[in-house]
C-alpha positions in Angstrom: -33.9 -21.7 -22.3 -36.7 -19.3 -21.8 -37.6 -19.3 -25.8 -37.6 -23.1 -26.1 -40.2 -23.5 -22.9 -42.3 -20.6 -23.9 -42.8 -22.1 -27.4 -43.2 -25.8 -26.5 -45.9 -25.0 -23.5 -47.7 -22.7 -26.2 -47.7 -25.9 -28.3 -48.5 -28.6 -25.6 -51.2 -26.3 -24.4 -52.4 -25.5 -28.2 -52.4 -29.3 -29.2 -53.6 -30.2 -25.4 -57.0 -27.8 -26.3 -57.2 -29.6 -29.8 -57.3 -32.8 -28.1 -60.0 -31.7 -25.0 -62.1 -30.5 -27.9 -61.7 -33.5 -30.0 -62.3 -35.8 -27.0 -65.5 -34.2 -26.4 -66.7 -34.3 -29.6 -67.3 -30.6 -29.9 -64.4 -30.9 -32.9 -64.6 -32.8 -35.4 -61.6 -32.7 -37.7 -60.4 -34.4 -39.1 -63.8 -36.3 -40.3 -62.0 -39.4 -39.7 -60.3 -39.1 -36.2 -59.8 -42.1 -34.3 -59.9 -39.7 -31.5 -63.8 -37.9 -32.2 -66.0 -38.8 -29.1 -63.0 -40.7 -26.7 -62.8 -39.2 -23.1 -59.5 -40.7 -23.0 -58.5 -38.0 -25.6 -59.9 -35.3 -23.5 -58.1 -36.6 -20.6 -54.7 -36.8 -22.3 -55.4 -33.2 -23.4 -56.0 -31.9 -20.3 -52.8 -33.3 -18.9 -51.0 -32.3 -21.9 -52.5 -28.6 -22.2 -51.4 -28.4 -17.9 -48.0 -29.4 -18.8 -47.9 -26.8 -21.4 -49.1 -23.9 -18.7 -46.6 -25.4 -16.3 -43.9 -24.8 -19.3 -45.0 -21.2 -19.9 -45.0 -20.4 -15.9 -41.0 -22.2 -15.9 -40.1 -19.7 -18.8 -41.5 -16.8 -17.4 -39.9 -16.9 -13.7 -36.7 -14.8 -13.2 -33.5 -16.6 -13.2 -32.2 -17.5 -10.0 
């Protein structure tokens, strides 16, 4: 289980940072983004990309 957790928080913490940065308005991509300038956005990414780190710290503690 250690692959599947590493890769998913690398992604949750990948498309977490996408959505902080689109939130904020510092990216702008797509042009069209219902999601350009919303806090909420930001917020959901920071919650997301903290799930994702909280993935990556399960995967990389020794087995029990």
């Amino acid at each position: 289980m250690r692959i599947p957790f590493l890769t998913l928080g690398l992604l949750a913490l990948f498309v977490g940072l996408l959505w902080i940065g689109q939130g904020t308005g510092l990216i702008a991509w797509p042009r069209s983004s219902f999601m350009i300038s919303q806090m909420q956005w930001a917020y959901y990414g920071a919650a997301l990309a903290a799930l994702g780190i909280g993935l990556m710290v399960l995967a990389r503690r020794p087995p029990a």
